[in-house]
PDB file with one MODEL, atoms N, CA, C and O in Angstrom:
MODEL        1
ATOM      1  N   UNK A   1       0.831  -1.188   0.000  1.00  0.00           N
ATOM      2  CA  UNK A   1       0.000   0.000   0.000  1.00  0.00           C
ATOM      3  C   UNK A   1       0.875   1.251   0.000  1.00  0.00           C
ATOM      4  O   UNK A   1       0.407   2.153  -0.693  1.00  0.00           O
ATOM      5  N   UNK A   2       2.337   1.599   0.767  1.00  0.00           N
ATOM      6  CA  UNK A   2       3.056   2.518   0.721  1.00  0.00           C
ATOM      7  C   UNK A   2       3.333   2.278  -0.678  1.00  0.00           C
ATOM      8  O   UNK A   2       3.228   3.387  -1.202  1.00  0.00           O
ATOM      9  N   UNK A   3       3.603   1.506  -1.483  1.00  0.00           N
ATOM     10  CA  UNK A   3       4.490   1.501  -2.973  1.00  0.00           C
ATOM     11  C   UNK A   3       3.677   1.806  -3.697  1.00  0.00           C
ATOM     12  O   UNK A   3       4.163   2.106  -4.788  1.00  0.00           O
ATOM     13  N   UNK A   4       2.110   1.933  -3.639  1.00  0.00           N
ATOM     14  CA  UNK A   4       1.074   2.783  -4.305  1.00  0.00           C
ATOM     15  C   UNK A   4       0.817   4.250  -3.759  1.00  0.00           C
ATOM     16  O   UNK A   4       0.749   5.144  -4.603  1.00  0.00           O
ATOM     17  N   UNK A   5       0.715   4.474  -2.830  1.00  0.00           N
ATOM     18  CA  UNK A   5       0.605   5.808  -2.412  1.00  0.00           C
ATOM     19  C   UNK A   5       1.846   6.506  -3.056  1.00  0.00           C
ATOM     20  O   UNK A   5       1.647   7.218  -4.040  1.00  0.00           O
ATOM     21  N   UNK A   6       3.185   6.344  -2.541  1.00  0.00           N
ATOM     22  CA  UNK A   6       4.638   6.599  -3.444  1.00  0.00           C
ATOM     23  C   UNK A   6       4.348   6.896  -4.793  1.00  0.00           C
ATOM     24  O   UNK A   6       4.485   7.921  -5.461  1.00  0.00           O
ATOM     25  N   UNK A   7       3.941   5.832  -5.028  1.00  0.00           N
ATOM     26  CA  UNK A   7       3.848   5.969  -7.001  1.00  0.00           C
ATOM     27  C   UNK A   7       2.823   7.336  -7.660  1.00  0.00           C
ATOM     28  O   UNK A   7       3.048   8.222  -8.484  1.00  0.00           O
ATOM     29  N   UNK A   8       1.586   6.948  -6.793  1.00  0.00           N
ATOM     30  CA  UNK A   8       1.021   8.090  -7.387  1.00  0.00           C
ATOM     31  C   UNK A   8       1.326   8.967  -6.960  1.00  0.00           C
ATOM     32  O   UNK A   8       0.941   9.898  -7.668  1.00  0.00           O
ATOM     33  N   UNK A   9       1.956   9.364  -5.958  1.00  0.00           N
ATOM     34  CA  UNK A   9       2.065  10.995  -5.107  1.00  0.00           C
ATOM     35  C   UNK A   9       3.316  11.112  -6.195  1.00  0.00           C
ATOM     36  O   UNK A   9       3.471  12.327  -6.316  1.00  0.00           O
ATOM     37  N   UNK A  10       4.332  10.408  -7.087  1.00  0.00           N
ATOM     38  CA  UNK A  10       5.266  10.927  -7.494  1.00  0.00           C
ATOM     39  C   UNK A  10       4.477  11.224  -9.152  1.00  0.00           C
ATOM     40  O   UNK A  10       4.628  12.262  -9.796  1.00  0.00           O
ATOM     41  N   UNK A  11       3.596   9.968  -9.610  1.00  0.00           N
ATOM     42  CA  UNK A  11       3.450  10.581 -11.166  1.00  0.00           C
ATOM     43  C   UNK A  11       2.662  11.920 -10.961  1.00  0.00           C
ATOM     44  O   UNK A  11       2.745  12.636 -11.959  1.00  0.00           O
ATOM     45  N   UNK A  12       1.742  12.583  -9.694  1.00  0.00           N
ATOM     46  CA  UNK A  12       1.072  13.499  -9.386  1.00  0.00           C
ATOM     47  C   UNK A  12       2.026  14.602  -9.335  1.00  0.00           C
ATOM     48  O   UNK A  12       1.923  15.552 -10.111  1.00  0.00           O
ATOM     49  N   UNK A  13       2.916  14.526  -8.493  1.00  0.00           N
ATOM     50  CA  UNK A  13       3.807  15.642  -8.451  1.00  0.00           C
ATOM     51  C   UNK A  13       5.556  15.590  -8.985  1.00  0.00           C
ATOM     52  O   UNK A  13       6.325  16.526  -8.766  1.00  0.00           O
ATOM     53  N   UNK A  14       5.921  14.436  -9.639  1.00  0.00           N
ATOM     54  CA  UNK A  14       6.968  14.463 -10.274  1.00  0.00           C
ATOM     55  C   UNK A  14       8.003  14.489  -9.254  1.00  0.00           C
ATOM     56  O   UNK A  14       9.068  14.297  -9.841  1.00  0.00           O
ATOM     57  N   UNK A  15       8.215  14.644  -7.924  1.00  0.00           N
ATOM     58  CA  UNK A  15       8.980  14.897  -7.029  1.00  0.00           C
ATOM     59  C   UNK A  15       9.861  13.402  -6.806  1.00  0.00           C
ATOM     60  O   UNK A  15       9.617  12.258  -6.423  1.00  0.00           O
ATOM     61  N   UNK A  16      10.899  14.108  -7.247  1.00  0.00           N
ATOM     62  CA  UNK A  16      12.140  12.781  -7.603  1.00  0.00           C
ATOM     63  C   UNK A  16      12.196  11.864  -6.202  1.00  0.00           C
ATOM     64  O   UNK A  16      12.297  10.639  -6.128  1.00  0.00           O
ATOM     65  N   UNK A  17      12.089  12.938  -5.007  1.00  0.00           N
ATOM     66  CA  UNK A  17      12.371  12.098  -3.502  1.00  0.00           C
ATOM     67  C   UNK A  17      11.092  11.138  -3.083  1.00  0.00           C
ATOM     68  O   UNK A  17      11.224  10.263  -2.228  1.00  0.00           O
ATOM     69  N   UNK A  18       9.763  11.399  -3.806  1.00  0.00           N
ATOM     70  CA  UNK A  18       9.016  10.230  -3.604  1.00  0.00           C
ATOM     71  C   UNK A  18       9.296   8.763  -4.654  1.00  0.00           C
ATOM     72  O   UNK A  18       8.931   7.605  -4.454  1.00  0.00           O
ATOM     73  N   UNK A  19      10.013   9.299  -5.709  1.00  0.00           N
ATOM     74  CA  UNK A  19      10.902   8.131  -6.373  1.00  0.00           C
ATOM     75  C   UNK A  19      11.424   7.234  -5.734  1.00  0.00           C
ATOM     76  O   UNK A  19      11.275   6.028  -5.537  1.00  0.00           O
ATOM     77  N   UNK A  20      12.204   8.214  -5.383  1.00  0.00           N
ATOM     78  CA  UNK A  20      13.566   7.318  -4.962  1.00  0.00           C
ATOM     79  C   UNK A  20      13.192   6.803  -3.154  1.00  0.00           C
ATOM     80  O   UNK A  20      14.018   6.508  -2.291  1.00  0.00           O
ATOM     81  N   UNK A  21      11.986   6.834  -3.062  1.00  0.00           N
ATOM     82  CA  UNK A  21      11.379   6.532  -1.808  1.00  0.00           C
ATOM     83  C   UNK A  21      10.927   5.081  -2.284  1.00  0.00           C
ATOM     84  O   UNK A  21      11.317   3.977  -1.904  1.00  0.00           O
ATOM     85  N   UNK A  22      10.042   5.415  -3.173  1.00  0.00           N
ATOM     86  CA  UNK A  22       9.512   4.243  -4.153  1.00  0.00           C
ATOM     87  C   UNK A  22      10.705   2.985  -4.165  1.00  0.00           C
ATOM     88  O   UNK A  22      10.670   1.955  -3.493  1.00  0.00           O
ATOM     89  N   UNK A  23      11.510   3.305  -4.910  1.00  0.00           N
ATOM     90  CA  UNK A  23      13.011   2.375  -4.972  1.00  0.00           C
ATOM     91  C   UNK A  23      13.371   1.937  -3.571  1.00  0.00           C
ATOM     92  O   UNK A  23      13.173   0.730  -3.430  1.00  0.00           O
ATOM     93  N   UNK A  24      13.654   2.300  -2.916  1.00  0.00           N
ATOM     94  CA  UNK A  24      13.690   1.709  -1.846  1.00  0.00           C
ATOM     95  C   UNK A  24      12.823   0.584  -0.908  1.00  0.00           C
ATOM     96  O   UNK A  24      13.261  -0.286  -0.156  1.00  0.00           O
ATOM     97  N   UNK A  25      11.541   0.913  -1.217  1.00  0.00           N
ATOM     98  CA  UNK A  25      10.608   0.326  -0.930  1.00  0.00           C
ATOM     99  C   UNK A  25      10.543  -1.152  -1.316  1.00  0.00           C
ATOM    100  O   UNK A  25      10.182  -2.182  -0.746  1.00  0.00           O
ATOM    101  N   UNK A  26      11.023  -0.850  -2.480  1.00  0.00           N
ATOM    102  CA  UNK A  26      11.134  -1.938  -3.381  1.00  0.00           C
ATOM    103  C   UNK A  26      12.185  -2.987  -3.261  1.00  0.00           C
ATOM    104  O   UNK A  26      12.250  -4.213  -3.351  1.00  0.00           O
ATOM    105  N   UNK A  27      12.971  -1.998  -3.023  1.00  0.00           N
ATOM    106  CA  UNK A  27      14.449  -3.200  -2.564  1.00  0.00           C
ATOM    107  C   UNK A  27      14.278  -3.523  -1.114  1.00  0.00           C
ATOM    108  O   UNK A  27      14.732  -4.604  -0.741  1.00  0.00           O
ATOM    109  N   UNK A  28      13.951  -3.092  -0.629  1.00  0.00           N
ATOM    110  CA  UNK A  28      13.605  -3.711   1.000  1.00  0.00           C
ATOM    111  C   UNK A  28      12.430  -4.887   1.302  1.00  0.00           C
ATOM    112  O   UNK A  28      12.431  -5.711   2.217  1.00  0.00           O
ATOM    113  N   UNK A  29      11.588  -4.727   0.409  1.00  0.00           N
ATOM    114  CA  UNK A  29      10.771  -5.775  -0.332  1.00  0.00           C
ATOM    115  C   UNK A  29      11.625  -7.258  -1.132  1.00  0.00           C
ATOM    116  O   UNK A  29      11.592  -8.433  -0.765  1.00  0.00           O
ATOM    117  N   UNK A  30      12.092  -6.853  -1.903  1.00  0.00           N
ATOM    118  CA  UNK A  30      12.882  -7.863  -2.622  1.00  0.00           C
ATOM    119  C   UNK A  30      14.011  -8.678  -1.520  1.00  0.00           C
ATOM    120  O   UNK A  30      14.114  -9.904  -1.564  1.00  0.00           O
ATOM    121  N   UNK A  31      14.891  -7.773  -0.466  1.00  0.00           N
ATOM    122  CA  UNK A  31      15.747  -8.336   0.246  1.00  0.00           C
ATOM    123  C   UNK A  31      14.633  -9.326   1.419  1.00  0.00           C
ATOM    124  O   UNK A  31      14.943 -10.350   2.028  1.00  0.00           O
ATOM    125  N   UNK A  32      13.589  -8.746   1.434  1.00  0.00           N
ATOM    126  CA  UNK A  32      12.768  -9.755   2.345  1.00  0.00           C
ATOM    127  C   UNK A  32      12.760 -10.774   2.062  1.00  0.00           C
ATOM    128  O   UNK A  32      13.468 -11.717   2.414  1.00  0.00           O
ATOM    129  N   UNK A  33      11.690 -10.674   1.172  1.00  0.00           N
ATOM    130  CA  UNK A  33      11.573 -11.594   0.151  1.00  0.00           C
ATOM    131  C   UNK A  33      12.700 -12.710   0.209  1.00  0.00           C
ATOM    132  O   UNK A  33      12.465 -13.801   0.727  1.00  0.00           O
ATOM    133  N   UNK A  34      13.931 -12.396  -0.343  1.00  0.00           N
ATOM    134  CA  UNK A  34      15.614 -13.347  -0.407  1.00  0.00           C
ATOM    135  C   UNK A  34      15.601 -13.539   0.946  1.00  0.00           C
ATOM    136  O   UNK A  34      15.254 -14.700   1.166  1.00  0.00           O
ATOM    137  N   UNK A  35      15.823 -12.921   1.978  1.00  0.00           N
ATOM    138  CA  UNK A  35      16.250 -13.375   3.229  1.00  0.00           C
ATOM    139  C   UNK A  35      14.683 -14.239   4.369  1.00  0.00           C
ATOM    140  O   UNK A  35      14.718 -14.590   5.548  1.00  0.00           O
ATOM    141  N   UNK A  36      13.549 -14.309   3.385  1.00  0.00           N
ATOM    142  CA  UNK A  36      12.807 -15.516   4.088  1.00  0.00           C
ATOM    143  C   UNK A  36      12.671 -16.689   3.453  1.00  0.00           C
ATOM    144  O   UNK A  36      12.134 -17.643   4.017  1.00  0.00           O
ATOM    145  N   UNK A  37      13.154 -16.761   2.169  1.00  0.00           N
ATOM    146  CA  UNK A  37      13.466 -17.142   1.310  1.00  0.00           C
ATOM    147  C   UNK A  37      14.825 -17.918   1.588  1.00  0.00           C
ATOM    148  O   UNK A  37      14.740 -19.062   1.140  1.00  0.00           O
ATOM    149  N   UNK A  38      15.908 -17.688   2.118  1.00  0.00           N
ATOM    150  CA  UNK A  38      16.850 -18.580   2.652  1.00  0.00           C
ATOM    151  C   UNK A  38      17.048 -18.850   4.013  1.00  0.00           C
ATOM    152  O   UNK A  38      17.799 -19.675   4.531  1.00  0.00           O
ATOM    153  N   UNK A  39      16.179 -17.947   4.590  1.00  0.00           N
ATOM    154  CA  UNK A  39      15.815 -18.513   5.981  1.00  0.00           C
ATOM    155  C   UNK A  39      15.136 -19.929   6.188  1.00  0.00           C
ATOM    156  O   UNK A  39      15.376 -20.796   7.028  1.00  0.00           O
ATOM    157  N   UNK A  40      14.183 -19.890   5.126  1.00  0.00           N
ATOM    158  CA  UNK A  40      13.377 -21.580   4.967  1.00  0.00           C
ATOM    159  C   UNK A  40      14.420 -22.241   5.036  1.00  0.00           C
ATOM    160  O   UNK A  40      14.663 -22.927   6.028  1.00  0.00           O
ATOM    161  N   UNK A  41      15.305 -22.156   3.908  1.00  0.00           N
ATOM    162  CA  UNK A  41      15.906 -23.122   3.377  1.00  0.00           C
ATOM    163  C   UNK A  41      17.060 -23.772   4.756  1.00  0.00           C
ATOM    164  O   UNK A  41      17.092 -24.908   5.230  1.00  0.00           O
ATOM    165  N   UNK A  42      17.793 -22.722   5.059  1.00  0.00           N
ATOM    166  CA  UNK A  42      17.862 -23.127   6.486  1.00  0.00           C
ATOM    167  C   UNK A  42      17.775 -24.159   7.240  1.00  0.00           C
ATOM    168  O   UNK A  42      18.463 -25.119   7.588  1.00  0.00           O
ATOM    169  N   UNK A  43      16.340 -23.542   7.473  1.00  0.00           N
ATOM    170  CA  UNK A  43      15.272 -24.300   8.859  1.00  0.00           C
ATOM    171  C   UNK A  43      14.970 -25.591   8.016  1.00  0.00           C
ATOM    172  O   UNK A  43      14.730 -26.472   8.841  1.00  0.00           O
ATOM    173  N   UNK A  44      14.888 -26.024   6.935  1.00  0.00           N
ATOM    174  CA  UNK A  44      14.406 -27.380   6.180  1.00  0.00           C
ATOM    175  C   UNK A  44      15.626 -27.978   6.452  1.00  0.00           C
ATOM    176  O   UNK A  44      15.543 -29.101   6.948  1.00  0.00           O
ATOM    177  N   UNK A  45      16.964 -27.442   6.223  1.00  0.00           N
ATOM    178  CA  UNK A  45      18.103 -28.467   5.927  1.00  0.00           C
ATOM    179  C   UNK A  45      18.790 -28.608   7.312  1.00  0.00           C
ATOM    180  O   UNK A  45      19.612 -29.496   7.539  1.00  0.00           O
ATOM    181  N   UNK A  46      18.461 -27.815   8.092  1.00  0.00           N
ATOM    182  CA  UNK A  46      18.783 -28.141  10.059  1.00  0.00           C
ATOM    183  C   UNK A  46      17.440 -29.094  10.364  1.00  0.00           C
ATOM    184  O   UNK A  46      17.477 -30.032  11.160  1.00  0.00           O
ATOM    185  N   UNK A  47      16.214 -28.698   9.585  1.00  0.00           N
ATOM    186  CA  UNK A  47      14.754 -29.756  10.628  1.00  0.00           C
ATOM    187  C   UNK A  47      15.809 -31.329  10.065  1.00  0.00           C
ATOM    188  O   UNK A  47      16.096 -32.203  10.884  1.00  0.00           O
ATOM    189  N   UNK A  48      16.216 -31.401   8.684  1.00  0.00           N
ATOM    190  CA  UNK A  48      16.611 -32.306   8.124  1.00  0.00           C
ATOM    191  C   UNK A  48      17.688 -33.328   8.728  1.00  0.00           C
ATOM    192  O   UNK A  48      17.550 -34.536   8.536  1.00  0.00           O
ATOM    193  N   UNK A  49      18.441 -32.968   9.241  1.00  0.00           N
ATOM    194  CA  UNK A  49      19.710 -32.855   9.987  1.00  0.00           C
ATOM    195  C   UNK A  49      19.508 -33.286  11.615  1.00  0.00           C
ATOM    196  O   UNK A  49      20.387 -33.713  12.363  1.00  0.00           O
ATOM    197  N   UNK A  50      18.726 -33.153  11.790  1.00  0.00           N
ATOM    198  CA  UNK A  50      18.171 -32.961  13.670  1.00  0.00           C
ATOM    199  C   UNK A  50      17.825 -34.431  13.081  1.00  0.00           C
ATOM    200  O   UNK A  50      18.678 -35.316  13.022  1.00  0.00           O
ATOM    201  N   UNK A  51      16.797 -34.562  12.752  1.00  0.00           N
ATOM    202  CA  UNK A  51      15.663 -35.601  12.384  1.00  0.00           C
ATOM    203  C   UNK A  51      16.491 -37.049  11.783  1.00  0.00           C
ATOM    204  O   UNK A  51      16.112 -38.187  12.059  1.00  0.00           O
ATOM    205  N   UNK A  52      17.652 -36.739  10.940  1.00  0.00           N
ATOM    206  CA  UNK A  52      18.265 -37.351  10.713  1.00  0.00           C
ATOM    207  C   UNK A  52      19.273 -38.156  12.345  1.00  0.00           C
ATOM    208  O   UNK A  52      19.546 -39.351  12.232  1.00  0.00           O
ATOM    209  N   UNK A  53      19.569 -37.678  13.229  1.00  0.00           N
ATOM    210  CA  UNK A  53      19.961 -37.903  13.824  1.00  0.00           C
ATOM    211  C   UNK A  53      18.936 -38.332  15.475  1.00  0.00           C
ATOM    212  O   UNK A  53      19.301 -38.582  16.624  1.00  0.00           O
ATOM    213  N   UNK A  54      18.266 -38.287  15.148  1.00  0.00           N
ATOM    214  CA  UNK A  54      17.247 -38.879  16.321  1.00  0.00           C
ATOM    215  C   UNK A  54      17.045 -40.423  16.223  1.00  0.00           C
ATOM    216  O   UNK A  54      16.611 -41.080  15.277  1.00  0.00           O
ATOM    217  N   UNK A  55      17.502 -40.850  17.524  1.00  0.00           N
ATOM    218  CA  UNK A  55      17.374 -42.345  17.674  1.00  0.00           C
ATOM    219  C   UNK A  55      16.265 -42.609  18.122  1.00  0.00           C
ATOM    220  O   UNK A  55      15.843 -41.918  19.050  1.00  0.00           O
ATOM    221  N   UNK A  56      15.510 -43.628  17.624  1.00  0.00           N
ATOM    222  CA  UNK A  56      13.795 -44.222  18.115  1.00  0.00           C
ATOM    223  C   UNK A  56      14.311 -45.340  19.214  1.00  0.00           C
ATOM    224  O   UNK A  56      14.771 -46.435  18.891  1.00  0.00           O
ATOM    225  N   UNK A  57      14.156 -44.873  20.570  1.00  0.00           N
ATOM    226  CA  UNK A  57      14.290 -45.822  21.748  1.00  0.00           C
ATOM    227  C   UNK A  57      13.035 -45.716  22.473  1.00  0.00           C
ATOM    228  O   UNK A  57      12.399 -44.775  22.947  1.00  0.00           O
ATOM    229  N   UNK A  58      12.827 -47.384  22.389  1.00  0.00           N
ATOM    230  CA  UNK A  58      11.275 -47.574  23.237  1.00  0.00           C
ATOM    231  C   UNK A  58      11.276 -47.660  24.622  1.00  0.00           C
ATOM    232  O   UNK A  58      12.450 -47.646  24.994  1.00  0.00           O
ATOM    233  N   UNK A  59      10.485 -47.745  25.592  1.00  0.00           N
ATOM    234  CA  UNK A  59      10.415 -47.412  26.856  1.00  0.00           C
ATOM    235  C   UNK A  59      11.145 -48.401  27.322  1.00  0.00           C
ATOM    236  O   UNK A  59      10.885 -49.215  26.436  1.00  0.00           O
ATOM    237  N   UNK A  60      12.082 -49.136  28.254  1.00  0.00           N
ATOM    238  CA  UNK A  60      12.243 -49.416  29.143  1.00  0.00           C
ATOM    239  C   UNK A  60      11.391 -50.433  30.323  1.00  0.00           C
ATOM    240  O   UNK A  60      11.425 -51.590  30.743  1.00  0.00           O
ATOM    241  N   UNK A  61      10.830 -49.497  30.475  1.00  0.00           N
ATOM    242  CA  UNK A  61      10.026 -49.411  31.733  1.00  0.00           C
ATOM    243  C   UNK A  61       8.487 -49.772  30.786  1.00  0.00           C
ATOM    244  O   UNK A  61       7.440 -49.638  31.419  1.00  0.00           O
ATOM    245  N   UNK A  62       8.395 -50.202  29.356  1.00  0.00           N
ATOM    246  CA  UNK A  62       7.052 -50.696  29.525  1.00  0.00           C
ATOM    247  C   UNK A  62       6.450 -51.617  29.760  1.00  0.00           C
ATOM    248  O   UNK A  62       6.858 -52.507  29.014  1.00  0.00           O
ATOM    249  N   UNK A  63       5.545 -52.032  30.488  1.00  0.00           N
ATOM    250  CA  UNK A  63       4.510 -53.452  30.824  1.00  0.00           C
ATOM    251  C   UNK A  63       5.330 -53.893  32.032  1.00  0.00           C
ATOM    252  O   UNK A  63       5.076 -55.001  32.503  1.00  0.00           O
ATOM    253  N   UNK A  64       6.493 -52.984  32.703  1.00  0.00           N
ATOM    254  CA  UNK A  64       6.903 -53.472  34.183  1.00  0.00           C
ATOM    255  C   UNK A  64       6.157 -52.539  35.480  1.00  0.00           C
ATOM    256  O   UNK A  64       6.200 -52.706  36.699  1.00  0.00           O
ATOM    257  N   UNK A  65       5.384 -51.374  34.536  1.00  0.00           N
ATOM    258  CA  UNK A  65       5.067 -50.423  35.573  1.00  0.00           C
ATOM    259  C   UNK A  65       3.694 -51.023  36.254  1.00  0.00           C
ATOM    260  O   UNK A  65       3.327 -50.322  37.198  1.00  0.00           O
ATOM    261  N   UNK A  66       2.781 -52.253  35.971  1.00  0.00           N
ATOM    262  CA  UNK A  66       1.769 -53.044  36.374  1.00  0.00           C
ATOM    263  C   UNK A  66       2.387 -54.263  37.034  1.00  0.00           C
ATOM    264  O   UNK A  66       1.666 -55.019  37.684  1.00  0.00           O
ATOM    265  N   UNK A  67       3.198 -54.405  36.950  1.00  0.00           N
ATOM    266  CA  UNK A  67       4.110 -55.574  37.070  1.00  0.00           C
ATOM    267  C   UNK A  67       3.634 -55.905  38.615  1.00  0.00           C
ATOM    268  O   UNK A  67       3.170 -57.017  38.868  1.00  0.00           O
ATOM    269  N   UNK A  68       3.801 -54.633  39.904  1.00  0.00           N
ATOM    270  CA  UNK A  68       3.919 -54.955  41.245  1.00  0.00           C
ATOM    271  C   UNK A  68       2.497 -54.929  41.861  1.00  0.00           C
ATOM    272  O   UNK A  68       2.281 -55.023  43.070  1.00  0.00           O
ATOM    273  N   UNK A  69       1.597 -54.800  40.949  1.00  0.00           N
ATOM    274  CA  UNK A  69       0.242 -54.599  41.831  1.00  0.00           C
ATOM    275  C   UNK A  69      -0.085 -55.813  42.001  1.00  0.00           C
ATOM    276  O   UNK A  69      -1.096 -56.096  42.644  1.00  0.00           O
TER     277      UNK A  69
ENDMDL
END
């Protein structure tokens, strides 16, 4: 909604600093964009990694905890 307000307040008044307000907007957008964007990627290849390394150990202690009644 700011990168529309920007746009028209600049084709309205031509004023270069709502431009280059515009541009910015835009690249701060785009770097989001990239940096949640390899943030996933990240978090998929560490969930990957964790998960990979988890050992499945069964209880111990099951069917002895009735055992004494």
């Amino acid at each position: 909604m700011i990168k529309q307000i920007a746009w028209n307040t600049f084709k309205n008044t031509g004023d270069i600093n709502t431009y280059l307000e515009l541009a910015k907007v835009k690249s701060i957008e785009k770097d989001i964009e990239k940096n949640t964007k390899i943030n996933i990627e990240k978090s998929i290849v560490e969930a990957k990694e964790l998960n990979g390394n988890i050992e499945i150990k069964g209880n111990s202690n099951s069917g002895t905890q009735y055992g004494r009644l």
